[in-house]
PDB file with one MODEL, atoms N, CA, C and O in Angstrom:
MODEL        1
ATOM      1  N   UNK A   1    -119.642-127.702 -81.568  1.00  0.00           N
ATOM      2  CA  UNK A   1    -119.154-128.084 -82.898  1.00  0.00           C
ATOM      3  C   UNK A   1    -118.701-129.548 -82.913  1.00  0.00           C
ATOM      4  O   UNK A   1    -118.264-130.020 -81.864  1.00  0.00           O
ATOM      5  N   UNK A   2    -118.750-130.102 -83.719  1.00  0.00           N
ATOM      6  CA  UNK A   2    -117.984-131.567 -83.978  1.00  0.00           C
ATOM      7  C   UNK A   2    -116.928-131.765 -83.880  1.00  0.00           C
ATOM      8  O   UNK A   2    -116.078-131.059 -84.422  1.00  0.00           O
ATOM      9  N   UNK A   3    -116.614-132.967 -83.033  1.00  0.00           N
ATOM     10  CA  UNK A   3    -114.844-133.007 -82.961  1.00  0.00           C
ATOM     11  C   UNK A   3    -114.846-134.906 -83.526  1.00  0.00           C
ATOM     12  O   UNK A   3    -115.462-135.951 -83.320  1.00  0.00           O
ATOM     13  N   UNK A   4    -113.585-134.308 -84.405  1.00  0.00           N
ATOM     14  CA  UNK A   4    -113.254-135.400 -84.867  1.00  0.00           C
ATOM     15  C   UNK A   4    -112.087-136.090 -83.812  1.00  0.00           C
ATOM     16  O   UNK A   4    -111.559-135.636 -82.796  1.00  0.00           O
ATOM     17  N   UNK A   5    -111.922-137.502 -84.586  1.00  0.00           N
ATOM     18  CA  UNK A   5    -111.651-138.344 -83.695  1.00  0.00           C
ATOM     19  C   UNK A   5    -109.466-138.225 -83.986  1.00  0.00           C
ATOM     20  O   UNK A   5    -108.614-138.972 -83.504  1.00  0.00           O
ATOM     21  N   UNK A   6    -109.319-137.307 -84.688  1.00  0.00           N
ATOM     22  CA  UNK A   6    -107.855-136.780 -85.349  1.00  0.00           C
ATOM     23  C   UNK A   6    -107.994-135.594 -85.403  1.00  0.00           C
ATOM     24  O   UNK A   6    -109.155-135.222 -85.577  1.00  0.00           O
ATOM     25  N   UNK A   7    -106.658-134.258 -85.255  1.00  0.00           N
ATOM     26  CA  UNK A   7    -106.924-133.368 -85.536  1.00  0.00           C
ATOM     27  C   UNK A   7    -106.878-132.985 -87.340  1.00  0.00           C
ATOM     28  O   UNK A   7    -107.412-132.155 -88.076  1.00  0.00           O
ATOM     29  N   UNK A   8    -105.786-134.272 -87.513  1.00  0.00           N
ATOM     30  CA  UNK A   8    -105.535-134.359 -89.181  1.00  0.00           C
ATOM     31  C   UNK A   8    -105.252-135.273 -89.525  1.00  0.00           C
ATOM     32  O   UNK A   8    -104.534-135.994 -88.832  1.00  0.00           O
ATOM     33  N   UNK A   9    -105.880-135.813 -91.276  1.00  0.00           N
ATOM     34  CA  UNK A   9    -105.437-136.959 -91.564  1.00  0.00           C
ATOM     35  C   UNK A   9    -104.397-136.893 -92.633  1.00  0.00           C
ATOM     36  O   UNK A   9    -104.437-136.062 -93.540  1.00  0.00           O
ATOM     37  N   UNK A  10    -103.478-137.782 -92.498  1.00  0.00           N
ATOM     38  CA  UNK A  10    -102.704-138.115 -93.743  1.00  0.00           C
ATOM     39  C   UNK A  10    -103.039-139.189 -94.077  1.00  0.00           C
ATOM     40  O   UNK A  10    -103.680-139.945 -93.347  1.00  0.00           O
ATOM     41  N   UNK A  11    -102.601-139.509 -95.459  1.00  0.00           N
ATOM     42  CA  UNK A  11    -102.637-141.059 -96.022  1.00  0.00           C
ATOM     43  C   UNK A  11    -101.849-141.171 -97.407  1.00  0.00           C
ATOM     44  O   UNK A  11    -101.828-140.255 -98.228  1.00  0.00           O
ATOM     45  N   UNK A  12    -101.319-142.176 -97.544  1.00  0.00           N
ATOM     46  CA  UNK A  12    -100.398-142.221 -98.844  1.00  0.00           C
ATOM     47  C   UNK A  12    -100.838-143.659 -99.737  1.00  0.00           C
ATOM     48  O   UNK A  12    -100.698-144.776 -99.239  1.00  0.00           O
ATOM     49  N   UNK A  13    -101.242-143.499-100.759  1.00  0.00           N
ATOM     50  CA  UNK A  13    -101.778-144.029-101.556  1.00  0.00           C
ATOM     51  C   UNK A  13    -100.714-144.793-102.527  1.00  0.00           C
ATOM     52  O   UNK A  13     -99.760-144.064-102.799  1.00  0.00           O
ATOM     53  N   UNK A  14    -100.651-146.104-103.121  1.00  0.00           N
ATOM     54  CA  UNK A  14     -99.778-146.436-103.686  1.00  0.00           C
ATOM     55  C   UNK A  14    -100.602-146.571-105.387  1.00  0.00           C
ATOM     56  O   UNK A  14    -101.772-146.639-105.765  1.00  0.00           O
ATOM     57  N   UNK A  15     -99.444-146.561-105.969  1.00  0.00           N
ATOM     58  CA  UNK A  15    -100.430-145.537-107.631  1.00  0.00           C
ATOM     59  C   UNK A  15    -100.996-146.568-107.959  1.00  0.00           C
ATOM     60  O   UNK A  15    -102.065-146.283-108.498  1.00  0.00           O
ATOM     61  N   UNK A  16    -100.788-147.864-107.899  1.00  0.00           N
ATOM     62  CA  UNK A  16    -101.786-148.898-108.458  1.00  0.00           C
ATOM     63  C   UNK A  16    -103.051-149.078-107.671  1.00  0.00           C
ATOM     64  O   UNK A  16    -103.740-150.051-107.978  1.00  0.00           O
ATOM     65  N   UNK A  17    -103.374-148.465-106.915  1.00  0.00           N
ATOM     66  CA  UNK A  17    -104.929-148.593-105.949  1.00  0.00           C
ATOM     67  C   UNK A  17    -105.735-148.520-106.753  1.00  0.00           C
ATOM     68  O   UNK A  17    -105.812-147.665-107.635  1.00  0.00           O
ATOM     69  N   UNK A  18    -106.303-149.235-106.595  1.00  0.00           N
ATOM     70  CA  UNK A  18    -107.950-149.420-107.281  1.00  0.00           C
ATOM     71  C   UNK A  18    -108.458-148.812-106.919  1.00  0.00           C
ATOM     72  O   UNK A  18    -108.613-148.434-105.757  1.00  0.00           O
ATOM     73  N   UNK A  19    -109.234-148.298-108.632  1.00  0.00           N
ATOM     74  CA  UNK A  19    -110.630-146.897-108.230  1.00  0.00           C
ATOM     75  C   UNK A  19    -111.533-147.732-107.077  1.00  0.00           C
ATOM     76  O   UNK A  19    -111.458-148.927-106.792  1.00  0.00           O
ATOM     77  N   UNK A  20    -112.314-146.812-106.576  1.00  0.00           N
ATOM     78  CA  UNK A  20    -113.409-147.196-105.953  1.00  0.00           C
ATOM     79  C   UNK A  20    -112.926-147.731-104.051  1.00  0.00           C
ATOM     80  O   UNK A  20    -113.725-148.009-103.157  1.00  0.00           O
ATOM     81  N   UNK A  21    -111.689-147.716-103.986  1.00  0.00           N
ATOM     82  CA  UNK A  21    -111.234-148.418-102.790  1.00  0.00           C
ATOM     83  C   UNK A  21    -111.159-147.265-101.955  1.00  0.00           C
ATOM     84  O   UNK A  21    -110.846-146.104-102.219  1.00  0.00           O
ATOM     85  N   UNK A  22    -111.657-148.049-100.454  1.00  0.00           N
ATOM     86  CA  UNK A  22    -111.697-147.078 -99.374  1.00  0.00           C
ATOM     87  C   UNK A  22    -109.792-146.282 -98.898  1.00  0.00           C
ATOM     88  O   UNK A  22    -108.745-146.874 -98.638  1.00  0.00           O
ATOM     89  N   UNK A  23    -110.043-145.090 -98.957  1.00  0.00           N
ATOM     90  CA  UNK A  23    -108.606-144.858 -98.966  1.00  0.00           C
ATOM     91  C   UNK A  23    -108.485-144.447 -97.181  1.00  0.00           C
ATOM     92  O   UNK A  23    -107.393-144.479 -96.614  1.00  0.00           O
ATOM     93  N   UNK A  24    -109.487-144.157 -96.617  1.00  0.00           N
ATOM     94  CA  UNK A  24    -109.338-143.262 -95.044  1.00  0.00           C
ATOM     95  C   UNK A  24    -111.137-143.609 -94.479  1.00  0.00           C
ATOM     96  O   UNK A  24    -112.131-143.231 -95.100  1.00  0.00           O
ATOM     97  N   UNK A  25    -111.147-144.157 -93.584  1.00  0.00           N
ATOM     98  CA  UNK A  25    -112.454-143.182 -92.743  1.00  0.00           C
ATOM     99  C   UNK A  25    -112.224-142.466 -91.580  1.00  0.00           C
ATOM    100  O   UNK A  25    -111.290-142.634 -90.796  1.00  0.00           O
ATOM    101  N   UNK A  26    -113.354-141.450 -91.490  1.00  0.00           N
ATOM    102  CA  UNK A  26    -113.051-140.283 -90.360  1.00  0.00           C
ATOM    103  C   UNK A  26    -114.296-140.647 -89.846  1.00  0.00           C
ATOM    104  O   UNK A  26    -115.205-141.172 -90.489  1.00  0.00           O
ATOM    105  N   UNK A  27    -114.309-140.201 -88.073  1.00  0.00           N
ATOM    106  CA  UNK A  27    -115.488-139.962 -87.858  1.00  0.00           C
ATOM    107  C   UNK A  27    -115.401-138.512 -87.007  1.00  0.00           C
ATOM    108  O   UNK A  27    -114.349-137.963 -86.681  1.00  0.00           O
ATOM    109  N   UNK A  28    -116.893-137.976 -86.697  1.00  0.00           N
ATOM    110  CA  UNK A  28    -116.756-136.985 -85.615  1.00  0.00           C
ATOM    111  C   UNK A  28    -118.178-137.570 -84.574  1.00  0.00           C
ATOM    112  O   UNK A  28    -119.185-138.232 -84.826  1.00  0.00           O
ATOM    113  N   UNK A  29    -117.672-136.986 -83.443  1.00  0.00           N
ATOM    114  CA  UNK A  29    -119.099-136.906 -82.490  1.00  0.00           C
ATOM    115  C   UNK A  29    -119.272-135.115 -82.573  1.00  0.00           C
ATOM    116  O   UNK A  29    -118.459-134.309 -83.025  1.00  0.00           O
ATOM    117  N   UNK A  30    -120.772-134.831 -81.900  1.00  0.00           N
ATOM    118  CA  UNK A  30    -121.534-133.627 -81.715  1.00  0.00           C
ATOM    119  C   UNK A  30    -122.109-133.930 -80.095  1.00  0.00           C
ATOM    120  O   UNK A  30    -123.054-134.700 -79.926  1.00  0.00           O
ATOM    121  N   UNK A  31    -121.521-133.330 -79.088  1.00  0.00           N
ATOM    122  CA  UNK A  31    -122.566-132.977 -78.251  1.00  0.00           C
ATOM    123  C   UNK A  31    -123.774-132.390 -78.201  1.00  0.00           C
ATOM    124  O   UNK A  31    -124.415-132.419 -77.150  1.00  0.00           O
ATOM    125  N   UNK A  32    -124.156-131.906 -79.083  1.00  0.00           N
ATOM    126  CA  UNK A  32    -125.476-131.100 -79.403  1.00  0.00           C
ATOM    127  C   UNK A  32    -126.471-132.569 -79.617  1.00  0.00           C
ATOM    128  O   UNK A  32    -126.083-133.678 -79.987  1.00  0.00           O
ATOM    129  N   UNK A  33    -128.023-132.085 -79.205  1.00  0.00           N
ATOM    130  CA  UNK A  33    -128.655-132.865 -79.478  1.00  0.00           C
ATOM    131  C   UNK A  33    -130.171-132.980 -80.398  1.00  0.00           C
ATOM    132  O   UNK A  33    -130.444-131.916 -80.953  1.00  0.00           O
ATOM    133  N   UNK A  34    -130.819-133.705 -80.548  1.00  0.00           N
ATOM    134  CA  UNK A  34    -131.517-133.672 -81.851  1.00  0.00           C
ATOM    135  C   UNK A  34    -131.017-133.583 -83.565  1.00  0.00           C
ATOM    136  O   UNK A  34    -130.328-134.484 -84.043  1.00  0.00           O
ATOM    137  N   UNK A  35    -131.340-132.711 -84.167  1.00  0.00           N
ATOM    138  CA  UNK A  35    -131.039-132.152 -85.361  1.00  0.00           C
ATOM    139  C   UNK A  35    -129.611-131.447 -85.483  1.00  0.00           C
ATOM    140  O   UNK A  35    -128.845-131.598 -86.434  1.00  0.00           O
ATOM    141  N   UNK A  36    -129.377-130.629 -84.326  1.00  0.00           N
ATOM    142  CA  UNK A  36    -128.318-130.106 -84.261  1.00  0.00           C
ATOM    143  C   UNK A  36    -126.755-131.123 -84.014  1.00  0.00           C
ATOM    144  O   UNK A  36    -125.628-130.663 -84.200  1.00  0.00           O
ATOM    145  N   UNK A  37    -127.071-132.671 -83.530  1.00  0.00           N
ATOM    146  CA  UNK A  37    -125.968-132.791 -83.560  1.00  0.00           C
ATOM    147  C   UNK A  37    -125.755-134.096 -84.920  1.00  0.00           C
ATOM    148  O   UNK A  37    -125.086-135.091 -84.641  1.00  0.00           O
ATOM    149  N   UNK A  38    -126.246-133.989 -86.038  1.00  0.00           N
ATOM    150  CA  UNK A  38    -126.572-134.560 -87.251  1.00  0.00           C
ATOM    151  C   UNK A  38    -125.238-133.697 -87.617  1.00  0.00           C
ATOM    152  O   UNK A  38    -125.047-132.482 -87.567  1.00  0.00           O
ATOM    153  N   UNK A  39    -124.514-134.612 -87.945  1.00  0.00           N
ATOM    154  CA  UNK A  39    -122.849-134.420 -88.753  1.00  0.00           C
ATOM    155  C   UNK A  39    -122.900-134.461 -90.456  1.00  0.00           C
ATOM    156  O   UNK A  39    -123.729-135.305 -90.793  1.00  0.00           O
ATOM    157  N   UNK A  40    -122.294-133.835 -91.576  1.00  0.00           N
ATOM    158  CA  UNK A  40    -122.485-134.235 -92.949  1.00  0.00           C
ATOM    159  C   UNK A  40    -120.817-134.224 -92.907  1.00  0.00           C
ATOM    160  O   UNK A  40    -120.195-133.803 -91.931  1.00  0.00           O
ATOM    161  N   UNK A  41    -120.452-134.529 -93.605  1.00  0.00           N
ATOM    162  CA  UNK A  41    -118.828-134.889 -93.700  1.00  0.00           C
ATOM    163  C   UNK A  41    -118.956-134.579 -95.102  1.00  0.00           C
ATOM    164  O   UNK A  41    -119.862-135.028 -95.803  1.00  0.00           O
ATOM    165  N   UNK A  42    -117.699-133.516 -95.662  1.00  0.00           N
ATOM    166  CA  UNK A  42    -117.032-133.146 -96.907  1.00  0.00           C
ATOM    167  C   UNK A  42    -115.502-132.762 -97.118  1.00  0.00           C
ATOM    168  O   UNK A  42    -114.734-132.747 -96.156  1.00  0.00           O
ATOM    169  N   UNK A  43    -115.096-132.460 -98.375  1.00  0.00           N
ATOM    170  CA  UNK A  43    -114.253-131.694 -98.230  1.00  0.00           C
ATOM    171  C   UNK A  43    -114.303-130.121 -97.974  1.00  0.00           C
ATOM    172  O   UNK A  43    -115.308-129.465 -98.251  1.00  0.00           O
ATOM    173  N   UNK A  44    -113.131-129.552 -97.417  1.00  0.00           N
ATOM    174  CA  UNK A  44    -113.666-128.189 -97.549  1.00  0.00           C
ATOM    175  C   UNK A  44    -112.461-127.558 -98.701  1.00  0.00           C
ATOM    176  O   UNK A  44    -112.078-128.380 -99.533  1.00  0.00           O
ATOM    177  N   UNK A  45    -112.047-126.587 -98.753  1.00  0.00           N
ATOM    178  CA  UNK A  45    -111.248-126.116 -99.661  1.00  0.00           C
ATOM    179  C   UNK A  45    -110.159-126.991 -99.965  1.00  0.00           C
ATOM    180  O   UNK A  45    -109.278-127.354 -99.185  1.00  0.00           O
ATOM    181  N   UNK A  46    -110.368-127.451-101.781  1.00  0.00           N
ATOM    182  CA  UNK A  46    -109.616-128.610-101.745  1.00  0.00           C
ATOM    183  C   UNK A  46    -109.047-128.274-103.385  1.00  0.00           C
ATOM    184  O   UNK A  46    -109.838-127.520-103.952  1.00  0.00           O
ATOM    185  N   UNK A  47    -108.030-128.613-104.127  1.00  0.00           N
ATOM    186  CA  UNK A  47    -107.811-128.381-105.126  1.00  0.00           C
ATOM    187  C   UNK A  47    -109.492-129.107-106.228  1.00  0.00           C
ATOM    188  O   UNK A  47    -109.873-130.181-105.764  1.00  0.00           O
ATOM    189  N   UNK A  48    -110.274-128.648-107.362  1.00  0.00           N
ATOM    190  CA  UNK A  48    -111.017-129.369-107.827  1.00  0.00           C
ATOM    191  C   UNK A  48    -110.163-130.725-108.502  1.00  0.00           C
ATOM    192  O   UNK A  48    -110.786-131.784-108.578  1.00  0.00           O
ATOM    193  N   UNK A  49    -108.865-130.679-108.942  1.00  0.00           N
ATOM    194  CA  UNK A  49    -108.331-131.910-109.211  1.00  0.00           C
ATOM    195  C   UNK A  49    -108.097-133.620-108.267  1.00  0.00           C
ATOM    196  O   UNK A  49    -107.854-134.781-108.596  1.00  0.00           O
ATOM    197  N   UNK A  50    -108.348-132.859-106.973  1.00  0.00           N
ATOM    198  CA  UNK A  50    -108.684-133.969-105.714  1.00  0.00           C
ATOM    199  C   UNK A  50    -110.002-134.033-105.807  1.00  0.00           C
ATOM    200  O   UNK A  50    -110.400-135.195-105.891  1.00  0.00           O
ATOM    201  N   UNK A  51    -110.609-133.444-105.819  1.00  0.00           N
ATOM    202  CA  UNK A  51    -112.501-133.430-105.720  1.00  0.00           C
ATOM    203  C   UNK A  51    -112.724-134.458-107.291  1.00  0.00           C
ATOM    204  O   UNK A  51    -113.581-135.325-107.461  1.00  0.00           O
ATOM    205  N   UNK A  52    -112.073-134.184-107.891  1.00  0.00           N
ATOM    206  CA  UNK A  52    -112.459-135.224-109.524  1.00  0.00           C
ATOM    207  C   UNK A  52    -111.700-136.551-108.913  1.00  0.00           C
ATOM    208  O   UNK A  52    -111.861-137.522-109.652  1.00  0.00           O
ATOM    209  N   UNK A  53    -111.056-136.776-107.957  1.00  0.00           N
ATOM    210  CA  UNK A  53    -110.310-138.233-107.900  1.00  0.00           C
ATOM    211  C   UNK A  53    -110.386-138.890-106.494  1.00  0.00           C
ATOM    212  O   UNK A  53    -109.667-139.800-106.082  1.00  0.00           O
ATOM    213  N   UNK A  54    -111.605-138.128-105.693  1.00  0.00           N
ATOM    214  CA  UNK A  54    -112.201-138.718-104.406  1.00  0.00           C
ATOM    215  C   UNK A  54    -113.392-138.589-103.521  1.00  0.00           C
ATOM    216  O   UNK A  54    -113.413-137.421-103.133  1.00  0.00           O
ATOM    217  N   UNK A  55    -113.842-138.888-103.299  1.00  0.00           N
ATOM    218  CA  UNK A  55    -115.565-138.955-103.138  1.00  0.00           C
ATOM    219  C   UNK A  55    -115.400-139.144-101.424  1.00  0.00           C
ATOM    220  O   UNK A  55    -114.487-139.815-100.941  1.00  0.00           O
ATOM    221  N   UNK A  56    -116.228-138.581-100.764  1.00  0.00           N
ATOM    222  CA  UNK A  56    -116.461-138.268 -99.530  1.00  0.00           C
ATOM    223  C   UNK A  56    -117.959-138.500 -99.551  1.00  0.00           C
ATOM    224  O   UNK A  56    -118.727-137.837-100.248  1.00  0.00           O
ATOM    225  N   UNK A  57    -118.386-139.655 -98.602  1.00  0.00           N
ATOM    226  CA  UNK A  57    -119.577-140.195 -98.190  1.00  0.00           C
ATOM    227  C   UNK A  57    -120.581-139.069 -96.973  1.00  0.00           C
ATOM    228  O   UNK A  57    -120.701-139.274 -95.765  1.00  0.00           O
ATOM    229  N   UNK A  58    -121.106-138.055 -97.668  1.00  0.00           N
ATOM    230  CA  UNK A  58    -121.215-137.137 -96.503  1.00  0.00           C
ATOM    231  C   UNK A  58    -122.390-137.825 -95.757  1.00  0.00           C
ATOM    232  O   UNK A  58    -123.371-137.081 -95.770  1.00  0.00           O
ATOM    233  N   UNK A  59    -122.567-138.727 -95.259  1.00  0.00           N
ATOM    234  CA  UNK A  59    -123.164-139.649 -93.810  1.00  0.00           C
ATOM    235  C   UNK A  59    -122.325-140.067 -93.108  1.00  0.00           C
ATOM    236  O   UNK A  59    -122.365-139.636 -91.956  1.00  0.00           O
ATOM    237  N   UNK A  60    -121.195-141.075 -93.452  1.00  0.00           N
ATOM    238  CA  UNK A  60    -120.377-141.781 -93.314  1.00  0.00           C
ATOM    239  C   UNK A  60    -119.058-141.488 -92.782  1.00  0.00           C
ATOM    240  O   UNK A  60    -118.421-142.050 -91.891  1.00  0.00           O
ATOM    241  N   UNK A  61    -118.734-140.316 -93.641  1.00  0.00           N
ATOM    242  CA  UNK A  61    -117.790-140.233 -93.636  1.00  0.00           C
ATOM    243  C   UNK A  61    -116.766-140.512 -94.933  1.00  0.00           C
ATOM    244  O   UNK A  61    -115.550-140.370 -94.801  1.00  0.00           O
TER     245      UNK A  61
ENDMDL
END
């Protein structure tokens, strides 16, 4: 399975941040190889009111 490089992230945002600004990046590695160790990065169970106010680059991170 993928292990990220944190077991958890926090981050605190100050209310004037500009849309569009990077707020966190994560990464993970995969020991698996080929296809299998191809990572997509999302949220997983998240309120939909966070999902309307943050975008997750699933390549990237």
């Amino acid at each position: 399975p993928p292990v990220f490089a944190q077991d958890r992230y926090r981050v605190s945002l100050r209310e004037d941040t500009a849309p569009g600004s990077t707020v966190l990046n994560v990464s993970a590695s995969d020991a698996d190889e080929g296809t299998n160790a191809h990572i997509t990065y999302g949220f997983g169970k998240m309120p939909a009111k966070v999902r309307q106010k943050f975008v997750v680059d699933a390549e990237t991170g």
